[in-house]
MARTORMI-63624 format. One line per field, with one value per residue: residue number from 1; residue in three letters; x, z, y of N, C-alpha, C in turn. Coordinates in steps of 0.2 Angstrom, whole numbers, plus 5000, padded with zeros to 4 digits. Layout:
# residues N
k: c(NUM | ...) .
r: c(ala | ...) .
nc1: c(X | ...) .
nc3: c(Z | ...) .
nc2: c(Y | ...) .
cac1: c(X | ...) .
cac3: c(Z | ...) .
cac2: c(Y | ...) .
cc1: c(X | ...) .
cc3: c(Z | ...) .
cc2: c(Y | ...) .
This chain:
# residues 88
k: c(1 | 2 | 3 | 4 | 5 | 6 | 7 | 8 | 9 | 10 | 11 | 12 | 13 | 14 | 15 | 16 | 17 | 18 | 19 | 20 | 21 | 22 | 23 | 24 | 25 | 26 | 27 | 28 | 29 | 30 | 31 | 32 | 33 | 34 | 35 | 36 | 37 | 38 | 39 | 40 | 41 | 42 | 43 | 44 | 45 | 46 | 47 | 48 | 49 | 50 | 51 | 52 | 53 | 54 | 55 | 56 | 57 | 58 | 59 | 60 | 61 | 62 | 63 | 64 | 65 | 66 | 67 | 68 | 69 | 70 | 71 | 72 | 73 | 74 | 75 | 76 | 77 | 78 | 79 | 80 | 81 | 82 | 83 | 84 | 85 | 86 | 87 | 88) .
r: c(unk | unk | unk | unk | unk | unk | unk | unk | unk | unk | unk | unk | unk | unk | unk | unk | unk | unk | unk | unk | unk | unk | unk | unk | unk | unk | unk | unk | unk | unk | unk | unk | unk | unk | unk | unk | unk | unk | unk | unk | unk | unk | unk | unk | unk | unk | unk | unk | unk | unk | unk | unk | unk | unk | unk | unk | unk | unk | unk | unk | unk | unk | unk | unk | unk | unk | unk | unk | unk | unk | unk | unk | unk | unk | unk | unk | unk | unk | unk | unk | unk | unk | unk | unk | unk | unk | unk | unk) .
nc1: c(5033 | 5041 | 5041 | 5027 | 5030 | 5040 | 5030 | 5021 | 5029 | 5032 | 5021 | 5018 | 5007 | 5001 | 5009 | 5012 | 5001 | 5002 | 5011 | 5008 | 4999 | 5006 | 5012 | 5002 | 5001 | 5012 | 5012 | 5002 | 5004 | 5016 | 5010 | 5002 | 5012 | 5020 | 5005 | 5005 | 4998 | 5004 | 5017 | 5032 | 5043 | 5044 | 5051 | 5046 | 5046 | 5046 | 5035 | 5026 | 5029 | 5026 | 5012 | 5007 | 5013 | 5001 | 4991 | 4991 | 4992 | 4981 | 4979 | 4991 | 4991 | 4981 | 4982 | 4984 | 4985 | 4977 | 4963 | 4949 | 4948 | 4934 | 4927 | 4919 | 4925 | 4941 | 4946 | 4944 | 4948 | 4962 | 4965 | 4964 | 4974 | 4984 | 4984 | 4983 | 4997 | 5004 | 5000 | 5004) .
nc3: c(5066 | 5058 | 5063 | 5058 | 5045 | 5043 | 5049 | 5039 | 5028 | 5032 | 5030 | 5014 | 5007 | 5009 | 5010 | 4995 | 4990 | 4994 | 4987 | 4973 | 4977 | 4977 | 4964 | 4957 | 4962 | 4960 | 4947 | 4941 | 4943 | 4939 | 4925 | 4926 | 4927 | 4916 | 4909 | 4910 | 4924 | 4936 | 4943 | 4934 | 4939 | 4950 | 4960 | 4955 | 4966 | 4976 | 4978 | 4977 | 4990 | 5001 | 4998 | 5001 | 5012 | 5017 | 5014 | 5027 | 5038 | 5046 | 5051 | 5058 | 5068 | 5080 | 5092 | 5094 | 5100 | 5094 | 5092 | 5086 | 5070 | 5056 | 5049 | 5038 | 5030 | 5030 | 5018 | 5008 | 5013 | 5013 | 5000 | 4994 | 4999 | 4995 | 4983 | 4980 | 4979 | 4974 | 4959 | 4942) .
nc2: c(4969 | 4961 | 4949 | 4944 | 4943 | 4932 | 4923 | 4923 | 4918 | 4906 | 4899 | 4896 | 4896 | 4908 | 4919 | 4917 | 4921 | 4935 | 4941 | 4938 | 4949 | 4960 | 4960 | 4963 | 4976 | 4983 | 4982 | 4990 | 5003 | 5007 | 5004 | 5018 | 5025 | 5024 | 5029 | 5042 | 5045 | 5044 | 5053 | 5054 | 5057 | 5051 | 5035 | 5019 | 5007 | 5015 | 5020 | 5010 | 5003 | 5014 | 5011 | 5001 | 5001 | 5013 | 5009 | 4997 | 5004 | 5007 | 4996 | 4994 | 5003 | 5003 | 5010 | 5021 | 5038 | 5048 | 5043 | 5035 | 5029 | 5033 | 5019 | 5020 | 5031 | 5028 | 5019 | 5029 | 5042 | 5036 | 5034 | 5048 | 5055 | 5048 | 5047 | 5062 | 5063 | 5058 | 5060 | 5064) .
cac1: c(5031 | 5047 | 5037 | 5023 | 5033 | 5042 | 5027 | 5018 | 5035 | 5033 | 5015 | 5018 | 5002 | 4999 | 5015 | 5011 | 4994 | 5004 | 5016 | 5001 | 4995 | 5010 | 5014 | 4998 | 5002 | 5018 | 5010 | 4996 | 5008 | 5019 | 5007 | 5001 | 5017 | 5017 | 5003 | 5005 | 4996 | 5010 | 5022 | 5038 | 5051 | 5046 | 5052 | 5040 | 5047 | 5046 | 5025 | 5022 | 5030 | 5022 | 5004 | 5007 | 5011 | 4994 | 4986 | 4990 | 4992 | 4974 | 4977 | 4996 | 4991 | 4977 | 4984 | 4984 | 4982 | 4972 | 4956 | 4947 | 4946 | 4929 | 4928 | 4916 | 4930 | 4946 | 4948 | 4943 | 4956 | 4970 | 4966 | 4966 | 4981 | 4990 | 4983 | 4987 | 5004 | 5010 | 4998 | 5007) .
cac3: c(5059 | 5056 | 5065 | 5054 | 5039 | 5045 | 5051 | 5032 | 5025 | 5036 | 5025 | 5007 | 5002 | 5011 | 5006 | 4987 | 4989 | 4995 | 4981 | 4969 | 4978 | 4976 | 4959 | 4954 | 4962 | 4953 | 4939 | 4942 | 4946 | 4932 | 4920 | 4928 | 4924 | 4907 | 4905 | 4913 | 4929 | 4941 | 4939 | 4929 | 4944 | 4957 | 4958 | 4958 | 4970 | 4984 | 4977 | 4981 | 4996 | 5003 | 4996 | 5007 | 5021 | 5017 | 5016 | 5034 | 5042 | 5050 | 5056 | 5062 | 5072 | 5084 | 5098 | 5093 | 5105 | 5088 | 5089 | 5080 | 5062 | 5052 | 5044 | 5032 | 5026 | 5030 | 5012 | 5004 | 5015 | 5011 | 4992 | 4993 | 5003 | 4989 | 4973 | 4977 | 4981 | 4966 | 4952 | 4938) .
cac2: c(4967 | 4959 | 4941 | 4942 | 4941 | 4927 | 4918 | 4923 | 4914 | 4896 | 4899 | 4897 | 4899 | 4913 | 4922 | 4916 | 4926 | 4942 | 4941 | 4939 | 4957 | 4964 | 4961 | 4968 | 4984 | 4985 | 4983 | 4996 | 5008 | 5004 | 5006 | 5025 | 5030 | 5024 | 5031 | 5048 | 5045 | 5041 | 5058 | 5052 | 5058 | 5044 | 5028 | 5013 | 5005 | 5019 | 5022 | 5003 | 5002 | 5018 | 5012 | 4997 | 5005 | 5017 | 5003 | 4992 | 5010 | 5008 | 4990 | 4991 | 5009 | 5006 | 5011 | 5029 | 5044 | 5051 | 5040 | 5028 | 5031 | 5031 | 5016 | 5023 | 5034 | 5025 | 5021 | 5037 | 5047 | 5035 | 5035 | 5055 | 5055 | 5044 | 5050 | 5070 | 5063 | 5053 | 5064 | 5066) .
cc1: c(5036 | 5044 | 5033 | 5025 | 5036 | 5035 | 5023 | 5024 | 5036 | 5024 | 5015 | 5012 | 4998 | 5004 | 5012 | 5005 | 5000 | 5011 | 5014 | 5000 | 5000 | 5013 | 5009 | 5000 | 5008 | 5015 | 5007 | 5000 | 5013 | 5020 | 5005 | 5006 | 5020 | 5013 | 5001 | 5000 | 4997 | 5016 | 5027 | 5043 | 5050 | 5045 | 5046 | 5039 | 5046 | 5038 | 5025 | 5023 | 5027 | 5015 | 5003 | 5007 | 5004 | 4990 | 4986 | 4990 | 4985 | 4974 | 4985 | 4996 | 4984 | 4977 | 4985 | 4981 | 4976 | 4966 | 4957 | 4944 | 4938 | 4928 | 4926 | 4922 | 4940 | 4949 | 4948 | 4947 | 4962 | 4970 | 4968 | 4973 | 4985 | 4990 | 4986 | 4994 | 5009 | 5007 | 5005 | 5006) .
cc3: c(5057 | 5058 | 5061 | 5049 | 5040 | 5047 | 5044 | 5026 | 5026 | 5032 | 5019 | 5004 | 5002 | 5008 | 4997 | 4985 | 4990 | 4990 | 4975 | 4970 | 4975 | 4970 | 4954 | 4956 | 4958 | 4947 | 4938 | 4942 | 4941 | 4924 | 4922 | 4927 | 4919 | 4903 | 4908 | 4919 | 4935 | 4939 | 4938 | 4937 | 4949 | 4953 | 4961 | 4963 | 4976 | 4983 | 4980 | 4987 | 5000 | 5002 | 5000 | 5013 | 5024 | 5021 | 5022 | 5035 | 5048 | 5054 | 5059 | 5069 | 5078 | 5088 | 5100 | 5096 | 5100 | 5088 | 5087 | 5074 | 5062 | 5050 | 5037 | 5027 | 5027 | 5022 | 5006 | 5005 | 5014 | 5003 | 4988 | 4994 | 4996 | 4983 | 4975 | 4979 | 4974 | 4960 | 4949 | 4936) .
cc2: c(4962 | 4949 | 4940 | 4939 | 4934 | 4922 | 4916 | 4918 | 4909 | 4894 | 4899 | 4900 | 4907 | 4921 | 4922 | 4923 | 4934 | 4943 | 4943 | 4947 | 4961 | 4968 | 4965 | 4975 | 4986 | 4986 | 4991 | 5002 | 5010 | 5006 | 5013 | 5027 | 5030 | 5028 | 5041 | 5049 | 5047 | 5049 | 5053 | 5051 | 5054 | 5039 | 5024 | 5012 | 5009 | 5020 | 5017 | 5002 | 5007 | 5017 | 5005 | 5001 | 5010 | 5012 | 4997 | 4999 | 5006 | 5001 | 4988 | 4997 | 5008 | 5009 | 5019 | 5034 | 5048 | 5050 | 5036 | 5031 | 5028 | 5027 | 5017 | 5028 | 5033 | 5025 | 5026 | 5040 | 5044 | 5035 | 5043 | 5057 | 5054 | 5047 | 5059 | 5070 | 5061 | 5054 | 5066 | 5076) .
């Protein structure tokens, strides 16, 4: 992972784009715990970084003795996964 980064960093525009993403989900995240969404006791920072890592899960693991995901429910199961995690 650590080349990717580096290779998305010799890319500004592309970098720029994933800064852009990022900062929305702080936001989103942010506000959920403003407004009682997000429980109080976790820190943002470890939600955002966690809901990344949810979210490439499926395309930095194919290689997985477990199978091949559903794609039809890929996102469903990671959004369940996350939300009955960080409900307030």
């Amino acid at each position: 992972m650590p080349e990717i980064l580096q290779v998305l960093r010799k890319h500004s525009d592309s970098f720029a784009c994933m800064q852009r993403i990022d900062a929305a989900v702080v936001e989103l995240a942010q506000q959920a715990q403003l407004q009682g969404e997000l429980a109080p006791h976790l820190d943002v920072p470890t939600v955002v970084r966690t809901f990344h890592a949810l979210a490439q899960a499926p395309h930095i693991a194919p290689l997985s003795i477990s199978g091949t995901p559903n794609p039809a429910t890929i996102a469903p199961t990671l959004a369940n996964i996350f939300r009955s995690g960080v409900q307030s």
